[in-house]
PATORBA-175199 format. One line per 10 residues: number of its first residue (from 1); for each residue z, y, x of C-alpha. Coordinates in pm, 1 decimal, padded with zeros to 6 digits, m for minus. Layout:
<rs>
NUM> Z:Y:X ~ ...
</rs>
This chain:
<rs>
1> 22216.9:28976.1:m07483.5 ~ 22018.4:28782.6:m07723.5 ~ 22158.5:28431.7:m07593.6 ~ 22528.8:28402.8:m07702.6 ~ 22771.4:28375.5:m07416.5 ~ 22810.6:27964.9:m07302.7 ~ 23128.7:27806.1:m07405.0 ~ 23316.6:27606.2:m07180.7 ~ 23161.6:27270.2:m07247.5 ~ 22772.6:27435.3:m07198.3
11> 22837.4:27520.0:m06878.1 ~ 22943.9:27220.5:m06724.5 ~ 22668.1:27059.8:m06868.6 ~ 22430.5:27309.2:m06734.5 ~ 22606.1:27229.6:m06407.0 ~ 22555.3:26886.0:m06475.9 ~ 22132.5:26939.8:m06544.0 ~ 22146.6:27091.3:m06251.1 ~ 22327.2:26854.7:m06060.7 ~ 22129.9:26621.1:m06164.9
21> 21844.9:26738.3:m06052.7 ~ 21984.7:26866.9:m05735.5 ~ 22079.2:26481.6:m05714.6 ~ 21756.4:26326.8:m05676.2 ~ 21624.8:26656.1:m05451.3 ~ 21884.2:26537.8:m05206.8 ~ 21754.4:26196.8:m05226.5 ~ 21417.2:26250.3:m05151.0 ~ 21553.9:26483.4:m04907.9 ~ 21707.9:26185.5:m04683.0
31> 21385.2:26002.4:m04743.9 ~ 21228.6:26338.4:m04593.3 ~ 21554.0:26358.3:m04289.2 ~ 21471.2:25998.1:m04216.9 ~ 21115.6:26027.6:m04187.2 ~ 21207.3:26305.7:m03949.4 ~ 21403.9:26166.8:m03741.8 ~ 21155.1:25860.3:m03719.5 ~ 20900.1:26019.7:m03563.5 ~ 21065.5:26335.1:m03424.4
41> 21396.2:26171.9:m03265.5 ~ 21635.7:26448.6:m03113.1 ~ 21489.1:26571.0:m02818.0 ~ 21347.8:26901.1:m02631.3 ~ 21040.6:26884.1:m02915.3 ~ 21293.5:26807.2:m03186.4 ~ 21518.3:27109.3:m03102.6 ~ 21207.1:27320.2:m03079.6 ~ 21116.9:27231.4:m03459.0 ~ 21445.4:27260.7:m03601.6
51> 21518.6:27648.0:m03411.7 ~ 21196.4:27749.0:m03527.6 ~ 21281.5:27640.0:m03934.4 ~ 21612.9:27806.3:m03876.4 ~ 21439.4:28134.4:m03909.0 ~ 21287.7:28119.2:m04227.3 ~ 21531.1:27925.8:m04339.2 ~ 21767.9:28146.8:m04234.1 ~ 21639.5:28410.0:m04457.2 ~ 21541.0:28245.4:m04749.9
61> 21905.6:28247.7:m04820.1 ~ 21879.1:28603.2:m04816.0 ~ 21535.6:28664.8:m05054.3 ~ 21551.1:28328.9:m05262.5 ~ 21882.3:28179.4:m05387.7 ~ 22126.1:28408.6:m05233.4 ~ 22132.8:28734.1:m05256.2 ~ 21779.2:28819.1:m05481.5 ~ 21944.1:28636.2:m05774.9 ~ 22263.2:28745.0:m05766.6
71> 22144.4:29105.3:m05771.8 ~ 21822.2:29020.4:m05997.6 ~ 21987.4:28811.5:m06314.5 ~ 22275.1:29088.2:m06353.9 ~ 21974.4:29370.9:m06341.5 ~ 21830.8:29176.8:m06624.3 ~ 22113.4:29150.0:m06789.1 ~ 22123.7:29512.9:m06833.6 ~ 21786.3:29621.1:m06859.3 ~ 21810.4:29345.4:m07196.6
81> 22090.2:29485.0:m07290.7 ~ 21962.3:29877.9:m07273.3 ~ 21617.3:29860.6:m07351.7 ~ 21551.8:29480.8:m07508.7 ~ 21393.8:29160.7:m07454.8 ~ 21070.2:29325.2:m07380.8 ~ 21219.5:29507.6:m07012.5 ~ 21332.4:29195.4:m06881.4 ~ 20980.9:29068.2:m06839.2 ~ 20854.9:29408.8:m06757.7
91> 21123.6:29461.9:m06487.2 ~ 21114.8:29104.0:m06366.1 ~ 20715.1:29105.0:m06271.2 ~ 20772.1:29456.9:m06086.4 ~ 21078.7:29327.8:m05921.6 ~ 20907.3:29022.4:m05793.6 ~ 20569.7:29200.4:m05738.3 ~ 20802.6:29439.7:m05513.3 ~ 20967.6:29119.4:m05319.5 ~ 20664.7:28984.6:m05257.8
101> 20513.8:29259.9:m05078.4 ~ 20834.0:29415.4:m04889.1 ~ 20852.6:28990.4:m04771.2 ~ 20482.2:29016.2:m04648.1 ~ 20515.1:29319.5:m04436.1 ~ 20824.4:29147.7:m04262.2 ~ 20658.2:28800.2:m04244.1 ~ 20410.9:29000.8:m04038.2 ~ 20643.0:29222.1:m03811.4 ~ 20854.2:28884.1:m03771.0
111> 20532.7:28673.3:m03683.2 ~ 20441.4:28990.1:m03431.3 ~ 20802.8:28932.6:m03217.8 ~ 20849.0:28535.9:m03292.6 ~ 20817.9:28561.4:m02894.0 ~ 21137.0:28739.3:m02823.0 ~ 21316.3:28582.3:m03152.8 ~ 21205.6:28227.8:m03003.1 ~ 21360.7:28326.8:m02644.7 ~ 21708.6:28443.0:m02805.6
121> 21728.4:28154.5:m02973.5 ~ 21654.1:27884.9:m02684.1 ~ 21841.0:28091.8:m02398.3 ~ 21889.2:27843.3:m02098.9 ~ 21620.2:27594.1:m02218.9 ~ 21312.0:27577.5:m02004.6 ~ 21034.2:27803.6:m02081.9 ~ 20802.1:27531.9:m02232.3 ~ 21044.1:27437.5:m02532.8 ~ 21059.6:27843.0:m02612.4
131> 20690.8:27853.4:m02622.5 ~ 20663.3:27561.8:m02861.0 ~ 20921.7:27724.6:m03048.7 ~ 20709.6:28061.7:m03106.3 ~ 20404.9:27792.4:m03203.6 ~ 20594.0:27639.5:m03476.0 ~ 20785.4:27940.3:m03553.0 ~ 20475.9:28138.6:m03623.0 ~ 20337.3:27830.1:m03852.5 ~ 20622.1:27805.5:m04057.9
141> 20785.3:28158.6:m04109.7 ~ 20565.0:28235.5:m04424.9 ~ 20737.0:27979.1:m04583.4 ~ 20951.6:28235.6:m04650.8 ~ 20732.4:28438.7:m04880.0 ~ 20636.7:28107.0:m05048.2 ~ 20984.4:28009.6:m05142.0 ~ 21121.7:28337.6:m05226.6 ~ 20863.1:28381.1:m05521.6 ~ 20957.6:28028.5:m05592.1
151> 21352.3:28125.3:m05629.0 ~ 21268.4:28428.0:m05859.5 ~ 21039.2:28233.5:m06058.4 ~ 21345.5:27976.4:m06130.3 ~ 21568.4:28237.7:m06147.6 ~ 21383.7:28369.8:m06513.5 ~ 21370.5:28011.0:m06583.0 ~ 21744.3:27969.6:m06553.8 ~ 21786.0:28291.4:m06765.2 ~ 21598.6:28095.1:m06982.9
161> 21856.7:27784.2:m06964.1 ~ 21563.6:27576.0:m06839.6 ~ 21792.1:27463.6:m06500.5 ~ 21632.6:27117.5:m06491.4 ~ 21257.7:27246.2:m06361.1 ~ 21430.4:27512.4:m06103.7 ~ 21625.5:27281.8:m06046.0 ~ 21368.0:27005.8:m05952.0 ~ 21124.8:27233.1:m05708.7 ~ 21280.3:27073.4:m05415.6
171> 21191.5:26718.0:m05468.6 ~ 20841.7:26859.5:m05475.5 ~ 20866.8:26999.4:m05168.9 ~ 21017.7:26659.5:m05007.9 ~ 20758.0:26464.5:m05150.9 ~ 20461.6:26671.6:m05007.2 ~ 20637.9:26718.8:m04642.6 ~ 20638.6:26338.7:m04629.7 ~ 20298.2:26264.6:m04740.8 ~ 20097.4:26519.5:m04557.3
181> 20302.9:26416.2:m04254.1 ~ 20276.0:26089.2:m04244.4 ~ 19895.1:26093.5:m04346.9 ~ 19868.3:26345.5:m04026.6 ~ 20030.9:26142.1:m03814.4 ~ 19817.3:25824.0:m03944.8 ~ 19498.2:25983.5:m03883.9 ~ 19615.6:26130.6:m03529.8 ~ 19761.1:25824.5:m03423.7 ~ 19385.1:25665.1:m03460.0
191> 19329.1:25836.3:m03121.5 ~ 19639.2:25746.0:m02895.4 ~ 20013.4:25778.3:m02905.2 ~ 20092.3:26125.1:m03079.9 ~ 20321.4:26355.3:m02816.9 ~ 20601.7:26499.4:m03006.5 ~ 20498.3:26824.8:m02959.7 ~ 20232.5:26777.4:m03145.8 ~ 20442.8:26558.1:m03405.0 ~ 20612.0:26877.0:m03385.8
201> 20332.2:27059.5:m03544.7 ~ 20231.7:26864.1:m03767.5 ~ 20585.4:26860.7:m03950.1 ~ 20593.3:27264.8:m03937.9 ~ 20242.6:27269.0:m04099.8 ~ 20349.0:27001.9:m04396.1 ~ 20684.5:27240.6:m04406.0 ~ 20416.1:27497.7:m04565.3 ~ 20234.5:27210.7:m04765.3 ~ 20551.7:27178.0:m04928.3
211> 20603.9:27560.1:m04980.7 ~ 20295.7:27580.3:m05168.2 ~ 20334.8:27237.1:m05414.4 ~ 20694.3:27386.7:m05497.1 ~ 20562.9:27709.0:m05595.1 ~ 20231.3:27582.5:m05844.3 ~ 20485.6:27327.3:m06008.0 ~ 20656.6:27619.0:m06180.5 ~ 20405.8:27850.8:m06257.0 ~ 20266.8:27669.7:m06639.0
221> 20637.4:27732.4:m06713.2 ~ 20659.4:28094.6:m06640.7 ~ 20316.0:28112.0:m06793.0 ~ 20448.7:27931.1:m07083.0 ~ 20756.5:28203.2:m07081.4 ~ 20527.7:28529.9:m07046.8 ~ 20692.5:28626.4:m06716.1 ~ 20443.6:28725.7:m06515.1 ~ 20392.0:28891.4:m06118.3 ~ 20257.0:29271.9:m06043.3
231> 20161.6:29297.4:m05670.0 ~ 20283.1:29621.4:m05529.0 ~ 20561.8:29851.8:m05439.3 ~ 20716.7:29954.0:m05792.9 ~ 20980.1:30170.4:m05558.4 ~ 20980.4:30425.1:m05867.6 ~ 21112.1:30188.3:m06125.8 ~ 21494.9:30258.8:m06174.4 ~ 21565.8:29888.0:m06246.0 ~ 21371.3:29760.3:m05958.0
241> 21520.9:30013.0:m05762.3 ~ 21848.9:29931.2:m05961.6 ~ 21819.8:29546.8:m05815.6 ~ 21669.5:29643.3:m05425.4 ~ 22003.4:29837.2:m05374.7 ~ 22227.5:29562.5:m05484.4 ~ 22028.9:29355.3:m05217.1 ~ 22090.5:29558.8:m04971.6 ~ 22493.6:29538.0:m04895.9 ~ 22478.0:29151.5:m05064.5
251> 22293.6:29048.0:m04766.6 ~ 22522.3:28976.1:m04520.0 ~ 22726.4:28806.7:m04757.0 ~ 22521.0:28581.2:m04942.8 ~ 22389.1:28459.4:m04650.4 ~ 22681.6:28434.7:m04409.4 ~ 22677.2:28075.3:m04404.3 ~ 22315.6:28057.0:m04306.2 ~ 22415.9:28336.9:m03972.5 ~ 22680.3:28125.8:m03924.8
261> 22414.8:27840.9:m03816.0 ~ 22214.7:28038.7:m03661.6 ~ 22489.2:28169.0:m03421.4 ~ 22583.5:27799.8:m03382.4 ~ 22238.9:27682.4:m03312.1 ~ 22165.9:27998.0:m03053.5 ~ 22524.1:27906.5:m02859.8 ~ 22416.9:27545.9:m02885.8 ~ 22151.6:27618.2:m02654.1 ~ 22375.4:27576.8:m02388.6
271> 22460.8:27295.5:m02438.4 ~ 22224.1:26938.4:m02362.1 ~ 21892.3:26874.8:m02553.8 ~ 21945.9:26777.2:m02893.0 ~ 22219.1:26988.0:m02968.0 ~ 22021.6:27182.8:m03226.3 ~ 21882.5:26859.0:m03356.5 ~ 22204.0:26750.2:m03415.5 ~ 22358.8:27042.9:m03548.6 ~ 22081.5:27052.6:m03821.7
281> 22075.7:26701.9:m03915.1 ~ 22529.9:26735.6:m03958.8 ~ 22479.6:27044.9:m04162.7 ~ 22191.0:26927.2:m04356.2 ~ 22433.2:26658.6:m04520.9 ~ 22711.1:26946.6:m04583.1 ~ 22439.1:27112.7:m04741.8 ~ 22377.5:26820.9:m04955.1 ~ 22726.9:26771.6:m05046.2 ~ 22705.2:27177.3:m05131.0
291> 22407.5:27141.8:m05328.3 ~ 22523.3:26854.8:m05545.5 ~ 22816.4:27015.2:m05629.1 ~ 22936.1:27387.9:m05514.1 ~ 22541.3:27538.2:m05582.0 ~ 22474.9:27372.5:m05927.4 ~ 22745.3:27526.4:m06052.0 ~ 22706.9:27839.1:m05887.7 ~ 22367.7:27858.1:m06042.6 ~ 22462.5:27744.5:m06409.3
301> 22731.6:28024.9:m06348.8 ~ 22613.4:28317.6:m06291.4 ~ 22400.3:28376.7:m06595.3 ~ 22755.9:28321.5:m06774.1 ~ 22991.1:28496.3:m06542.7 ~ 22689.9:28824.3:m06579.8 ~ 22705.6:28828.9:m06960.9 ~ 23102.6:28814.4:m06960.4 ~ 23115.5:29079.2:m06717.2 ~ 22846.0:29284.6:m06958.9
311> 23049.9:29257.3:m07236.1 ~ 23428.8:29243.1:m07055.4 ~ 23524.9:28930.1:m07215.3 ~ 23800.2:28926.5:m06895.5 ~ 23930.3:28626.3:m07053.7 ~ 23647.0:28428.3:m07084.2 ~ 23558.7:28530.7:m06751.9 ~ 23820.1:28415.7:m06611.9 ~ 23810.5:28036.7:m06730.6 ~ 23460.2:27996.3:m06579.9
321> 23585.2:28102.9:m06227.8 ~ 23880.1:27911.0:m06283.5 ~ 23647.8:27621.8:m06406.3 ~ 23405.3:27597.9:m06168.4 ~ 23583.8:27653.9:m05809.9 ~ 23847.0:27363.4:m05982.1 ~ 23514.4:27135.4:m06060.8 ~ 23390.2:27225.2:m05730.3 ~ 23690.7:27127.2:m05531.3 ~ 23706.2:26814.6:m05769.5
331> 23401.9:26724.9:m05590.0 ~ 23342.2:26847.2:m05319.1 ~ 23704.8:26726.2:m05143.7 ~ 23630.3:26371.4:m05196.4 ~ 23266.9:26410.6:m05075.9 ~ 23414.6:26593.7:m04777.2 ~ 23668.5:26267.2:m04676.1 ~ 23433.5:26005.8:m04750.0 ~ 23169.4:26194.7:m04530.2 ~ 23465.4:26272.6:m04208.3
341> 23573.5:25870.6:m04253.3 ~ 23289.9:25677.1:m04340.7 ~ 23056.8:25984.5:m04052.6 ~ 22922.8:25683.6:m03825.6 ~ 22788.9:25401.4:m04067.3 ~ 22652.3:25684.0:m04266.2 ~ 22489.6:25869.5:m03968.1 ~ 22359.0:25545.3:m03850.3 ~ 22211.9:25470.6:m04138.8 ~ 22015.1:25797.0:m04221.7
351> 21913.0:25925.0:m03890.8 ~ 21917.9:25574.4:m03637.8 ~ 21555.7:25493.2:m03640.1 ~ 21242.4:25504.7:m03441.1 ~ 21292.3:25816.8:m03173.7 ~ 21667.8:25890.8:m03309.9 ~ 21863.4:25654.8:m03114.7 ~ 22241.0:25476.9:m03126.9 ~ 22367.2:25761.2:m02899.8 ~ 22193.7:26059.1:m03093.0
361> 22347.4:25911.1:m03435.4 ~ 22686.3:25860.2:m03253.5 ~ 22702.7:26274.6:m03159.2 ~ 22544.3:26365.0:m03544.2 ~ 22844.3:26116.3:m03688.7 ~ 23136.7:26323.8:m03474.6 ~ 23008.0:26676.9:m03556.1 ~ 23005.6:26582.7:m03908.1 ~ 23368.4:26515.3:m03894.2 ~ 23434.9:26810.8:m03801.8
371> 23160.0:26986.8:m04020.7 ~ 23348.0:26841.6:m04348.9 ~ 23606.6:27056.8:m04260.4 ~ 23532.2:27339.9:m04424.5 ~ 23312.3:27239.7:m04727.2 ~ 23547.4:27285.3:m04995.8 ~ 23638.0:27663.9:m04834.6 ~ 23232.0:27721.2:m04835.0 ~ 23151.0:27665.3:m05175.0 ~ 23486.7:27810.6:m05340.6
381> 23354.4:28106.2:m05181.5 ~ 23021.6:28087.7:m05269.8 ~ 23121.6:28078.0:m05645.6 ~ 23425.9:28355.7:m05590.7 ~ 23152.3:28590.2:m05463.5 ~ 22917.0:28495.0:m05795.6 ~ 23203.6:28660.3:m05952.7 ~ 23184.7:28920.3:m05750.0 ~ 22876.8:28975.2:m05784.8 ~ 22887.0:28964.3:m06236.2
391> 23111.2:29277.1:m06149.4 ~ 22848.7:29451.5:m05955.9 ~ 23072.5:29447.0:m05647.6 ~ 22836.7:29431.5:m05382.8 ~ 23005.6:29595.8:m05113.8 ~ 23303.6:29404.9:m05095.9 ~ 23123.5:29089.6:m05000.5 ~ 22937.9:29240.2:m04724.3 ~ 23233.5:29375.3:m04524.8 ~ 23421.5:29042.8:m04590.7
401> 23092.2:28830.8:m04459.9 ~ 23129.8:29064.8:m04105.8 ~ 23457.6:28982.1:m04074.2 ~ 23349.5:28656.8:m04119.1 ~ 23114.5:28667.6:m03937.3 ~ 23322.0:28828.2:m03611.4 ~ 23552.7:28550.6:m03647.6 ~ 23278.2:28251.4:m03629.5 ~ 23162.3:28397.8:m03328.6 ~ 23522.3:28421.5:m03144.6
411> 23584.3:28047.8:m03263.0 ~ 23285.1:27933.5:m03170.0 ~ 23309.3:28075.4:m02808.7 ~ 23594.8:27895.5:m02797.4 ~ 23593.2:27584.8:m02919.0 ~ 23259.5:27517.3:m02752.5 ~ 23353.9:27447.5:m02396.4 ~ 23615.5:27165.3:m02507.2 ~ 23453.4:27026.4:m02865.5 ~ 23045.1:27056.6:m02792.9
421> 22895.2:27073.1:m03147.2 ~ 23190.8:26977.9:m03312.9 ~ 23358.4:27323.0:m03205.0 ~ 23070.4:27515.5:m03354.2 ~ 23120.3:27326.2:m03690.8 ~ 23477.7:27360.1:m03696.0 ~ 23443.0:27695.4:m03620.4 ~ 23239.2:27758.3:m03926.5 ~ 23469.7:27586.0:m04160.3 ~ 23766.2:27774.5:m04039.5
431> 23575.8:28108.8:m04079.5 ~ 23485.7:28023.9:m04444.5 ~ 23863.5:27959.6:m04507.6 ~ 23928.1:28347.8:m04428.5 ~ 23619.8:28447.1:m04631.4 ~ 23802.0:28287.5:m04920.6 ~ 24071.9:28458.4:m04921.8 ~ 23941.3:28788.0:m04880.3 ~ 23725.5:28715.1:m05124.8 ~ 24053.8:28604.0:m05349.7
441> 24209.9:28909.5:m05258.9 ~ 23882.5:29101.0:m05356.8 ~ 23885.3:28972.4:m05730.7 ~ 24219.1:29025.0:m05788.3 ~ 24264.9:29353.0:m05900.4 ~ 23878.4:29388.8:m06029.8 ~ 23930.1:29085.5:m06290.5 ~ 24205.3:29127.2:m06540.8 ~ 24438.0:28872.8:m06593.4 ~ 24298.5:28620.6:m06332.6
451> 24581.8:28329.4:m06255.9 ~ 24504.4:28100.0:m05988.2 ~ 24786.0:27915.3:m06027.8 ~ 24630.0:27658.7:m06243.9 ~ 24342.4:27631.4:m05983.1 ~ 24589.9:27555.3:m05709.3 ~ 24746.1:27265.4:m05883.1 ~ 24458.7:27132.1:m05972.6 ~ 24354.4:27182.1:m05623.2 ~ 24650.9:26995.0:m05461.4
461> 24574.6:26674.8:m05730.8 ~ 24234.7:26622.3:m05572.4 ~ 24360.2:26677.7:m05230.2 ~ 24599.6:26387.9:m05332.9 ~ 24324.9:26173.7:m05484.8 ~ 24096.3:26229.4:m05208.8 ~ 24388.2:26136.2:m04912.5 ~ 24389.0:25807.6:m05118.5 ~ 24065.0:25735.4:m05138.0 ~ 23999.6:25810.1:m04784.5
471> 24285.1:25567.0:m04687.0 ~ 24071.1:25335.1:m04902.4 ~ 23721.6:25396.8:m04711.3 ~ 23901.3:25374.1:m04397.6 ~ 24060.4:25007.4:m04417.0 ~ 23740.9:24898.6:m04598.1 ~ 23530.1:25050.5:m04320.6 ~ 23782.9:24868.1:m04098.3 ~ 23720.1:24507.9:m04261.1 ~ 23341.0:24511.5:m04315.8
481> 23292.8:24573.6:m03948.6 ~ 23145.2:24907.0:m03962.4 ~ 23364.8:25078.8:m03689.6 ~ 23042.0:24925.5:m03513.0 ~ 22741.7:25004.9:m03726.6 ~ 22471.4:25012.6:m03447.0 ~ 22525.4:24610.4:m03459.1 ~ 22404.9:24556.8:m03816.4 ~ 22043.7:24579.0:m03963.5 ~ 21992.3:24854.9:m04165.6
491> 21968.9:24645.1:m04448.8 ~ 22321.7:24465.3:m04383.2 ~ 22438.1:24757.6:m04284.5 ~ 22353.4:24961.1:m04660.3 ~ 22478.7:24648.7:m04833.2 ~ 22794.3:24704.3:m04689.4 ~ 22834.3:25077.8:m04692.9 ~ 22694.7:25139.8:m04994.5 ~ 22933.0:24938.5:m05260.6 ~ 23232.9:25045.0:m04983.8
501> 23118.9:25442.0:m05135.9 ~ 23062.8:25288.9:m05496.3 ~ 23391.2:25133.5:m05470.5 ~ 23609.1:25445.6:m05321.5 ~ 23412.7:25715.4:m05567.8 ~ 23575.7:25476.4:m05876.1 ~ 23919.1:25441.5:m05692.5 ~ 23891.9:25863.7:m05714.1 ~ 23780.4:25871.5:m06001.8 ~ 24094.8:25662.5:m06144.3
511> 24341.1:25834.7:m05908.4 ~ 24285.3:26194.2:m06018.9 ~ 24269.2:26126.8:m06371.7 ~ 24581.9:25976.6:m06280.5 ~ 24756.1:26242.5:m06151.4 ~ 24635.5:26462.0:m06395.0 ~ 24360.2:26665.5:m06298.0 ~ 24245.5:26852.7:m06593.8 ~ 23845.3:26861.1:m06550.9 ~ 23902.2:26517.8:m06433.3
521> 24074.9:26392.8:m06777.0 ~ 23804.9:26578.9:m06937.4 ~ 23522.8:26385.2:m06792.7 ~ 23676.0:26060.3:m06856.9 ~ 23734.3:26154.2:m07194.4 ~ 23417.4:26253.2:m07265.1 ~ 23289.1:25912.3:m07081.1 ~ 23519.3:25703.9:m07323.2 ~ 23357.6:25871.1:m07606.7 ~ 23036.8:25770.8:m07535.8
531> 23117.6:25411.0:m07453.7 ~ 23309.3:25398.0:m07775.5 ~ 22977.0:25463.2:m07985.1
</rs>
């Protein structure tokens, strides 16, 4: 490769772009969640819209960040490697140009028998709420193609170490959901009150608004790159070829979070409207706590952890695994406590407005408790299978993801009868933990010299920082009052809450450089630095 292999310190600071800029997506994305629930609330309509996203959504995970990357940016890697600088734009505009028009003929099949999909999907709901769900299913499914040229298009950028644009498409796509919605709604609201199916469609059309803004923000940068797009099947190519097969037994396991919620959503059907709503809206601010954290690095990795593998630096390989699951957990355990203790102030601050009510907020806040449960398993295994992935083990993954898969199922029937939606969350969590360690068990003899021990203790001194801090939240949660948030304005109610997080993120910041966390010392030390200039 041309670009010498990121040390230690470029990485996390890649991570950290990226984080960054994952950062404010989120936070336009709970202006977009609130907005949502404002004028959607979590009823029959509500659980329509959100069944119907689930679809493309669903498989966007497969053709955009998931599996399409992880197969593409290795491909590139060695097409650079064999044949130059010169194949990697060559084989990237074929690849995509191939993408694009395999994702067009199944937009259209899938758009065909959005009937039958719809009527899996909302078994035991009355007929009316599965036709809406075809309507808005067949508006938004070629959202898919959109945001799947969108993905490849920031994957060359991130091949590029330009993370902070790829990085940023979301907050685009925020942004132009809640302004062509709300603009809708104001001009249909000129008439009469708006029925929420209708609300309904309007939020599936700015979906695609969205779609479309994310995708012209990037193109003057691939412009600007030379990458470029050619239309058509390029079956013949061996590197497109190459990539397409790499695809095809990473699917199931790049994406087996994503099946995961769509089993959950399909068994949630039998349970009482706004189930689905709620199930959304609980794993929406997992995913937010994943994106922050677990994907950033998992996308400033895998450039890295593909040149390593290239060149079998097993070594260096090996400290950015190590690094990034133990920067990962670092994170992602505290967000994970705060979220299970502090659940109902925060719920009733993002979602308790206009049609969302006390008692829909209450149900989102529980199922999040039980959602958190798993986070940390979730993204260690997301990252464990970017190394698997560097090694060209494609296989592997897949048969672990239908085990996993199996098993989510069997908990889910389960737990559903006694916990509602908080079964079907805890069921996913628990089915992540034995991903993990297959996937664990996977690396082990295909990465020389990996030792987990060091990721283990670091593990157990977060674990121990994050107990403390959520001992904190809870007694501070306990003395402002908020065991009742549905009594406070939401303005009293984000004064308190918010310096209550402030206040426990410092007190775990303090406690895990305190028990020696490694990345954590690092990070302060770096902090001190700059204060000291």
């Amino acid at each position: 490769m041309s670009d010498p292999t990121p040390t230690r310190p470029s990485l996390l600071r890649s991570a950290g772009v990226v984080g960054f800029m994952t950062l404010l997506s989120r936070l336009t994305g709970l202006l977009q969640t609130f907005f949502l629930s404002h004028v959607l609330g979590a009823g029959a309509a509500a659980d329509a819209y959100f069944v119907a996203f689930r679809l493309p959504n669903l498989l966007r995970r497969f053709t955009a960040e998931g599996t399409m990357t992880a197969a593409f940016l290795p491909t590139l890697a060695e097409a650079e490697a064999a044949e130059g600088e010169a194949a990697v734009r060559a084989v990237a505009a074929r690849f995509l140009g191939t993408l694009l028009a395999i994702l067009l003929i199944g937009v259209a099949l899938v758009l065909i028998f959005m009937g039958p999909l719809a009527g899996l999907l909302t078994l035991g709901r009355p007929e009316v709420q599965g036709e809406l769900t075809t309507r808005l299913g067949r508006i938004m499914f070629p959202y898919l193609a959109l945001v799947s040229l969108t993905a490849g298009f920031g994957g060359l950028l991130n091949l590029r170490h330009r993370f902070a644009l790829a990085a940023s498409v979301s907050i685009f796509w925020n942004v132009a959901f809640i302004a062509f919605g709300w603009t809708s709604l104001r001009v249909l609201e000129r008439s009469g009150r708006v029925p929420y199916e209708t609300v309904a469609v309007v939020c599936a059309l700015a979906v695609l608004a969205g779609g479309v803004l994310q995708l012209l923000v990037l193109l003057p940068a691939i412009r600007k790159e030379s990458f470029g797009l050619s239309f058509g099947l390029h079956l013949r190519d061996p590197w497109v070829l190459k990539a397409l097969k790499r695809m095809g037994p990473g699917l199931l396991a790049a994406g087996i979070y994503p099946i995961n919620a769509l089993v959950s959503t399909t068994l949630a059907s039998k349970l009482p409207n706004g189930a689905q709503t709620v199930l959304f809206n609980s794993g929406m601010m997992s995913e937010m706590v994943m994106g922050l954290f677990a994907m950033s690095l998992a996308t400033a990795s895998l450039p890295a952890l593909s040149r390593q593998a290239e060149a079998r630096d097993w070594s260096g390989m090996n400290r950015s695994l190590t690094q990034s699951i133990s920067a990962s957990a670092l994170l992602v355990l505290p967000a994970s406590v705060g979220l299970a203790v502090l659940s109902r102030p925060i719920c009733a601050l993002l979602f308790r407005t206009g049609a969302y009510t006390p008692a829909a907020s209450d149900w989102t806040a529980l199922t999040l408790v039980f959602q958190s449960v798993g986070l940390v398993f979730v993204a260690a295994q997301r990252l464990g299978n970017q190394a698997l992935y560097a090694l060209k083990d494609y296989r592997g993954p897949a048969a672990l993801a239908a085990g996993t898969l199996l098993l989510n199922v069997a908990l889910s029937l389960a737990l559903l009868r006694p916990l509602g939606t908080g079964g079907l969350a805890l069921a996913n969590g628990v089915a992540s933990l034995a991903g993990l360690l297959g996937v664990l068990l996977r690396l082990r003899p295909r990465l020389p010299g990996l030792d987990l021990r060091p990721l283990l203790n670091a593990t157990a001194r977060a674990l121990a920082a994050s107990i403390l801090m959520g001992l904190l939240a809870w007694a501070g949660a306990g003395l402002l009052g908020m065991d009742a948030p549905h009594g406070f304005r939401r303005a009293g109610l984000a004064l308190r809450l918010l310096p209550l997080i402030g206040a426990c993120a410092a007190a775990y910041g303090l406690a895990a450089v305190g028990l020696g966390h490694p990345e954590a010392r690092q990070l302060s030390g770096k902090i001190l630095q700059k204060l000291r200039r």
